[in-house]
ZAMARGU-4260 file (C-alpha; in steps of 0.2 Angstrom, whole numbers, plus 5000, padded with zeros to 4 digits):
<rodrens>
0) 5736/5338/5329 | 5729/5342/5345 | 5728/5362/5348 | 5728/5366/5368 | 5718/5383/5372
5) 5735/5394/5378 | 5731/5411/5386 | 5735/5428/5377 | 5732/5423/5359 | 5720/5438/5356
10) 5734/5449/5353 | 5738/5456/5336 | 5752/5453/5326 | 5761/5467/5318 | 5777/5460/5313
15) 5792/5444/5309 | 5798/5449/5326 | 5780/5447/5335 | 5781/5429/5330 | 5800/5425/5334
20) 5795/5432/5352 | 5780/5421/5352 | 5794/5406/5350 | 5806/5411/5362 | 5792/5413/5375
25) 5792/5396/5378 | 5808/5395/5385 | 5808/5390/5403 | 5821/5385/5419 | 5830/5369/5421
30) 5817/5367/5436 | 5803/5370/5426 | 5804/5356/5414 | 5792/5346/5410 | 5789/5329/5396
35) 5771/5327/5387 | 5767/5313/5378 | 5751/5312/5366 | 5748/5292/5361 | 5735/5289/5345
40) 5728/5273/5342 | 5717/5264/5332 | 5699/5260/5336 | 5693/5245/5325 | 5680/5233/5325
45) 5684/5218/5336 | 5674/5204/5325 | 5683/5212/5308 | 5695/5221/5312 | 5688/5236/5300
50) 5690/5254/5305 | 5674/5258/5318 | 5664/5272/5310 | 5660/5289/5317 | 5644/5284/5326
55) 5651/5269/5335 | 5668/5281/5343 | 5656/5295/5348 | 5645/5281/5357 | 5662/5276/5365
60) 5665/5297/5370 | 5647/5298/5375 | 5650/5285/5389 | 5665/5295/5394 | 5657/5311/5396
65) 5653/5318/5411 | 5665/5307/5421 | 5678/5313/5430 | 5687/5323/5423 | 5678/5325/5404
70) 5667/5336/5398 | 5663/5336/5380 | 5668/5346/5367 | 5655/5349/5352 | 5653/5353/5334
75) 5637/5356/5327 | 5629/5347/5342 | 5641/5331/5338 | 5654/5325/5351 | 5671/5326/5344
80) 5682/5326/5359 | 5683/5328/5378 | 5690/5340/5388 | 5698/5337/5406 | 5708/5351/5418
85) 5725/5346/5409 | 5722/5335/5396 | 5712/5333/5381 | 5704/5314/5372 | 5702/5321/5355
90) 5697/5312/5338 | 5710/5312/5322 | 5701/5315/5306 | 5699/5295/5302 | 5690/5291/5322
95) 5711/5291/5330 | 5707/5291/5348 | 5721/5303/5355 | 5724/5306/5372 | 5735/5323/5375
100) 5741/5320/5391 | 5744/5334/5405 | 5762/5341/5406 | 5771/5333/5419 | 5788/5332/5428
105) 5792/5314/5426 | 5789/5298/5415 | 5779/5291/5432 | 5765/5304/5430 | 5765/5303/5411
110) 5763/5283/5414 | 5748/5285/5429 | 5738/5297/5417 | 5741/5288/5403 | 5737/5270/5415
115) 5721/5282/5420 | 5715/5284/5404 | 5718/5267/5395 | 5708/5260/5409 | 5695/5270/5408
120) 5695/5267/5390 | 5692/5251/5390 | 5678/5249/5404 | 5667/5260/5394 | 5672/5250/5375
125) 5663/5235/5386 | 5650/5229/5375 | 5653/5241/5362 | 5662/5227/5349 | 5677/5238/5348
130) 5696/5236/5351 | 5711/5248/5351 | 5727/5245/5344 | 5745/5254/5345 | 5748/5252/5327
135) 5753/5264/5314 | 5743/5262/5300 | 5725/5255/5298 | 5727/5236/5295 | 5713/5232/5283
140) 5701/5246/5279 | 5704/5256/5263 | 5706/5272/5263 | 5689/5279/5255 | 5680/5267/5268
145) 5683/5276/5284 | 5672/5291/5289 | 5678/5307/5291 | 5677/5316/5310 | 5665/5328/5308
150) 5676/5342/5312 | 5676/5361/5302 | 5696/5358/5301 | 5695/5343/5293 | 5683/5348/5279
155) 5697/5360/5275 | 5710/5351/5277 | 5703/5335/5266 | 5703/5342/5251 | 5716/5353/5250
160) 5726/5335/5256 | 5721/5328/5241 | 5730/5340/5230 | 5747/5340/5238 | 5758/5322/5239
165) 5748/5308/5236 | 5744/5302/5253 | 5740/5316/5261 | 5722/5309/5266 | 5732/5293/5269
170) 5741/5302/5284 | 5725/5310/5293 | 5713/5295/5290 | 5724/5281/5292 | 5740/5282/5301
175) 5743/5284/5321 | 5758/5290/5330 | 5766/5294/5346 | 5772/5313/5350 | 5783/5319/5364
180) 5783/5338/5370 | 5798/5346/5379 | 5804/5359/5385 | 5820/5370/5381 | 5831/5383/5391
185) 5834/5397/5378 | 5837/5399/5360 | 5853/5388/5360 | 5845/5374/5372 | 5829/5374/5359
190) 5840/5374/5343 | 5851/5362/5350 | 5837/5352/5353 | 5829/5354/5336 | 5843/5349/5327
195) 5847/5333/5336 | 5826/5329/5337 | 5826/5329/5317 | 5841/5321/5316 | 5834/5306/5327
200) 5821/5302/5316 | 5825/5290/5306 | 5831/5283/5322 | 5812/5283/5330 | 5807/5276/5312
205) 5817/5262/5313 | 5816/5258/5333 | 5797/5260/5334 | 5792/5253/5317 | 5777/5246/5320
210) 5766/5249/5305 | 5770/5235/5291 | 5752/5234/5283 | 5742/5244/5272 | 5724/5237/5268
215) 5727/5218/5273 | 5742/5216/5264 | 5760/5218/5270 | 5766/5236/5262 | 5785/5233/5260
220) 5789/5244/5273 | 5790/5239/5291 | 5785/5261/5294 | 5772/5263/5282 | 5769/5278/5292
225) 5783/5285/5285 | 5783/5284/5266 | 5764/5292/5269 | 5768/5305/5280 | 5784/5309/5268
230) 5769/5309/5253 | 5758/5321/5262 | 5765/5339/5258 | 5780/5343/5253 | 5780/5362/5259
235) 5776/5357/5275 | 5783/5339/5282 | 5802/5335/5284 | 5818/5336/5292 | 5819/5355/5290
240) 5839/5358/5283 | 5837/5375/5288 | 5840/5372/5306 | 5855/5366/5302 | 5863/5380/5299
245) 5875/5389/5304 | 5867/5404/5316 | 5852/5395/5315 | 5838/5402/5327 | 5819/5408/5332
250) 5817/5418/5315 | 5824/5404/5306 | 5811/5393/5310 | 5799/5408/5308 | 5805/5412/5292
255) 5801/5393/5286 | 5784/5395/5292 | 5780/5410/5285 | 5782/5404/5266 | 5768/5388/5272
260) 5754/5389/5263 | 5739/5394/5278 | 5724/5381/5280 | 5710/5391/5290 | 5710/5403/5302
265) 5695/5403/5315 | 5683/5415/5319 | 5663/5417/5326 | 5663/5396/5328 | 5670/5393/5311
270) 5684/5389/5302 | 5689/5402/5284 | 5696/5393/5271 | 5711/5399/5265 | 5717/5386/5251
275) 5707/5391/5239 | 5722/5403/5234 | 5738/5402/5241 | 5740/5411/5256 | 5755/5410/5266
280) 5757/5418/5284 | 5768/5431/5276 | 5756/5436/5265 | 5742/5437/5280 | 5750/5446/5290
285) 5755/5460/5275 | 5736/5459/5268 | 5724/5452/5283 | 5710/5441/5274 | 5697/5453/5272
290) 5693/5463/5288 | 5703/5448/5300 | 5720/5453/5302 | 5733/5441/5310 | 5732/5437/5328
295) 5744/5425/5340 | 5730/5413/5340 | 5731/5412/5320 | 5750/5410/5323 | 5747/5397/5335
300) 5733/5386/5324 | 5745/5391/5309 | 5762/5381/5319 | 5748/5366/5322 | 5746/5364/5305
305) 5764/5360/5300 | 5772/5343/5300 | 5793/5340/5299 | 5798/5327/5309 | 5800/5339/5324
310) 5792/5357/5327 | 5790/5370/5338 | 5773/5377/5344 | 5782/5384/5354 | 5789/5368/5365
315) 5797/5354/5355 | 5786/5341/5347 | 5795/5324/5341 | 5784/5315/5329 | 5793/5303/5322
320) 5786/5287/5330 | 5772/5276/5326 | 5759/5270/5338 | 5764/5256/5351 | 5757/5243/5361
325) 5752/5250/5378 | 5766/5243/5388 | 5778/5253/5377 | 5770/5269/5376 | 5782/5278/5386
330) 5797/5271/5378 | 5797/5285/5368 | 5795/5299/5382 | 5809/5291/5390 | 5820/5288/5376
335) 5819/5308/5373 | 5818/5314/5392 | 5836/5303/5396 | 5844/5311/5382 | 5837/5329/5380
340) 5836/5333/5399 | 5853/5325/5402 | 5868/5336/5398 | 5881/5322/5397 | 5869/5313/5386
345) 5863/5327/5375 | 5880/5330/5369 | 5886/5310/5367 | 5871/5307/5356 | 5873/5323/5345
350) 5890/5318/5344 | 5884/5305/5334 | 5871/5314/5320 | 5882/5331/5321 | 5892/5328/5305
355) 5878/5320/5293 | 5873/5330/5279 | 5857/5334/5274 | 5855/5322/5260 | 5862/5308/5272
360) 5850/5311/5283 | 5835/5312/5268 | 5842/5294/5261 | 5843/5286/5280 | 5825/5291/5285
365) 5819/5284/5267 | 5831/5267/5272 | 5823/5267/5291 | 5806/5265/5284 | 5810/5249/5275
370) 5826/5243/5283 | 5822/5246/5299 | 5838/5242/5311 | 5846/5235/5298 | 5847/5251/5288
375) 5866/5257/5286 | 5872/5275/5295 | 5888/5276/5286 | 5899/5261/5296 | 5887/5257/5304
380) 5868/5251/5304 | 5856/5258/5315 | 5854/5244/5325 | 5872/5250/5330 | 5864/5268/5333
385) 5852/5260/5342 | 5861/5253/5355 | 5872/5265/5359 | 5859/5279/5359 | 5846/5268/5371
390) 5863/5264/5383 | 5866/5285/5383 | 5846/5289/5387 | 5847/5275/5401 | 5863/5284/5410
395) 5854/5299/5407 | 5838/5295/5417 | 5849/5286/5430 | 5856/5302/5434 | 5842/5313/5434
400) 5836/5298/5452 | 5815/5302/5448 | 5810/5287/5457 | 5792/5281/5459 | 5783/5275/5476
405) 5792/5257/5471 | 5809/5265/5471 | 5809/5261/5453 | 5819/5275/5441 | 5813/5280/5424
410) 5825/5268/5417 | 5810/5253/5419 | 5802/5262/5404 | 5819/5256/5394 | 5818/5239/5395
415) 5805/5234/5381 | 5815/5242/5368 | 5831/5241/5374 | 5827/5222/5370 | 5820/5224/5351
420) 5838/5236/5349 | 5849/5220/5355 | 5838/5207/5345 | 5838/5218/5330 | 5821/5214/5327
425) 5806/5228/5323 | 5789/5226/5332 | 5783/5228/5312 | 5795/5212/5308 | 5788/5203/5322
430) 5770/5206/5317 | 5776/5200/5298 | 5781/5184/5305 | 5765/5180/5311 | 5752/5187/5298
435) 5747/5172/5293 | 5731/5161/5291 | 5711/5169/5287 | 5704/5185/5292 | 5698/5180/5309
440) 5719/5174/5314 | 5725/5191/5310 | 5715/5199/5319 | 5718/5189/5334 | 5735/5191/5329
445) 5735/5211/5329 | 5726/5211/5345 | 5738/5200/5354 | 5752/5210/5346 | 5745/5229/5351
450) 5728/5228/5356 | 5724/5239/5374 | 5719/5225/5387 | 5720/5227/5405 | 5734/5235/5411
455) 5743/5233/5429 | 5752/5245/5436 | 5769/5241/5431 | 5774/5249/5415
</rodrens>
């Protein structure tokens, strides 16, 4: 839920139209293209395995701070993220440690800032008695026993959680997941993209599951991420039917938007709550709040407060994957960059989603989060899916030749889950198998499943 300070934003908002153009801005040339890729994961106590409080993750950021390149970010004098030239380490509301990474051409660079960072990361954890995991969900601590960041947005956003769904606090306090951002020609390109980025989500949930547990105890779904975020909001999470039809475009999504129910907007340092009532963007930008009217930058903080499976802000976020073990972090990336950026393999793997109804797509993301590979597409199950869709994204970056200094394509970031689609067999289910024995085993267990040891340079 990271929000990058973008230039313009002070610019009033007079119209529908004002905030369509705001979306179709973001289009950009084949040769401008770019892949982000934002990674959560969890920080927890390594002689526990409980979730490290507020104090101990701002010791961690404190260390950080003031090396190359972080500067600290503050609220109220207390460290809540760091800020570098093009990337951002930022806190989720339950102490997530997320690192925005910059926007960059290729997998390669994502992988070297990402490889940067996890370093760095763990040489200043040294002696702190914490560990990291790529994991989903929180393993053992409950819910009401992790801290709250202390950010403004989050002591909006907490309790107006807990009166929409019922695991709206779930999602911000306890889940972790993996984010992709990309980039899109036009309206077409970016529709296109859409469509096919929602419709691969139960994909993503079956692929990467990785979250089986919920408070020491196996959940019953191998995505536990998945039923929570589906029980957060209903107004504002998804797999958006709209842009699935016919003529679908820029106001489309605007229009969705529009009807959401507004958090906060932000001015003089502070954060105005706005759920007291509810008060859509629509109804902002015909009233103001006040004497605030509506700016791009309330727009922009508006677009990073809704949640479907994929979203526009205005580039395209994927958001359907949990968090993974380090050496699979830029599966994801490269899953979405070899078929998105690939024109041959954009339009095999819609092929495959293109006639799916919207109900069918509902019932096989609610199947993907308990099924996993085994979960049926029609014919088919998505293991089937799987395969074919991995082969696809691997022609697709074969083509595009981005070779690192070891003459290595992107493919290389492939391998890992190209294996767990030909076994069949989730990361969750192979974490299942082996929760086993007292306290002190599984933790062991879920570090030598996902923790973030030293890397090499090899993805």
């Amino acid at each position: 839920m990271t929000t990058m300070t973008k230039p313009g934003l002070d610019m009033p908002v007079h119209s529908p139209q004002d905030l369509v153009d705001y979306l179709a801005g973001g289009a950009r040339p084949r040769k401008c293209w770019g892949i982000g890729a934002e990674s959560e994961k969890l920080v927890i106590m390594r002689d526990s395995g409980e979730a490290a409080n507020y104090s101990e993750i701002a010791h961690l950021l404190s260390r950080l701070e003031g090396t190359s390149p972080w500067r600290g970010v503050r609220e109220r004098d207390l460290l809540i993220a760091l800020s570098g030239a093009n990337s951002s380490v930022t806190l989720e509301p339950g102490g997530q440690l997320e690192l925005s990474g910059e926007l960059c051409p290729d997998i390669h660079c994502c992988w070297g800032d990402f490889l940067r960072h996890h370093q760095e990361v763990i040489r200043a954890a040294e002696g702190l008695g914490i560990a990291f995991l790529g994991l989903g969900v929180q393993p053992f601590t409950a819910l009401d026993k992790i801290d709250w960041i202390p950010k403004g947005r989050y002591r909006v956003m907490g309790p107006y959680m807990s009166r929409t769904g019922d695991m709206g606090q779930r999602m911000m306090k306890q889940s972790a997941g993996l984010q992709v951002n990309l980039d899109f020609a036009d309206e077409a390109d970016c529709i296109l993209k859409l469509r096919l980025s929602l419709a691969l989500a139960p994909l993503f949930y079956a692929l990467f599951a990785n979250s089986p547990l919920l408070e020491g105890k196996p959940s019953g779904f191998l995505s536990t991420r998945g039923e929570i975020w589906d029980r957060t909001d209903p107004e504002r999470t998804g797999l958006l039917p709209e842009i699935f039809a016919e003529g679908a475009g820029f106001p489309t999504y605007v229009e969705w938007a529009l009807d959401v129910p507004m958090y906060f907007i932000y001015r003089n340092d502070a954060y105005l709550d706005l759920t007291r009532e509810r008060f859509t963007f629509r109804r902002y930008l015909r009233e103001g709040h006040g004497a605030h009217r509506a700016t791009l930058a309330d727009w922009d903080m508006h677009l990073s407060t809704l949640f479907p499976e994929a979203r526009l802000r205005p580039q395209i976020e994927l958001r359907s994957a949990d968090s993974l073990p380090p050496r699979l972090t830029m599966a994801v990336a490269a899953l979405v960059k070899g078929i998105m950026y690939d024109s041959q393999a954009l339009a095999q793997v819609w092929e495959i989603f293109r006639h799916q109804s919207a109900q069918e797509r509902q019932v096989l993301n609610r199947a993907a989060w308990r099924q996993g590979l085994r979960a049926s597409m029609g014919s088919r199950t998505l293991q089937q899916v799987a395969l074919e869709v991995v082969q696809a994204a691997r022609a697709g970056l074969a083509r595009q030749q981005v070779r690192d200094d070891r003459g290595l394509d992107e493919t290389v970031y492939l391998d890992e889950i190209a294996e767990i689609a030909e076994s069949g067999i989730t990361l969750a289910e192979r974490l299942l198998q082996r929760w086993r024995g007292d306290r002190n085993e599984k933790v062991a267990a879920l570090i030598d499943h996902c923790g973030f040891n030293e890397l090499t340079s090899n993805p």
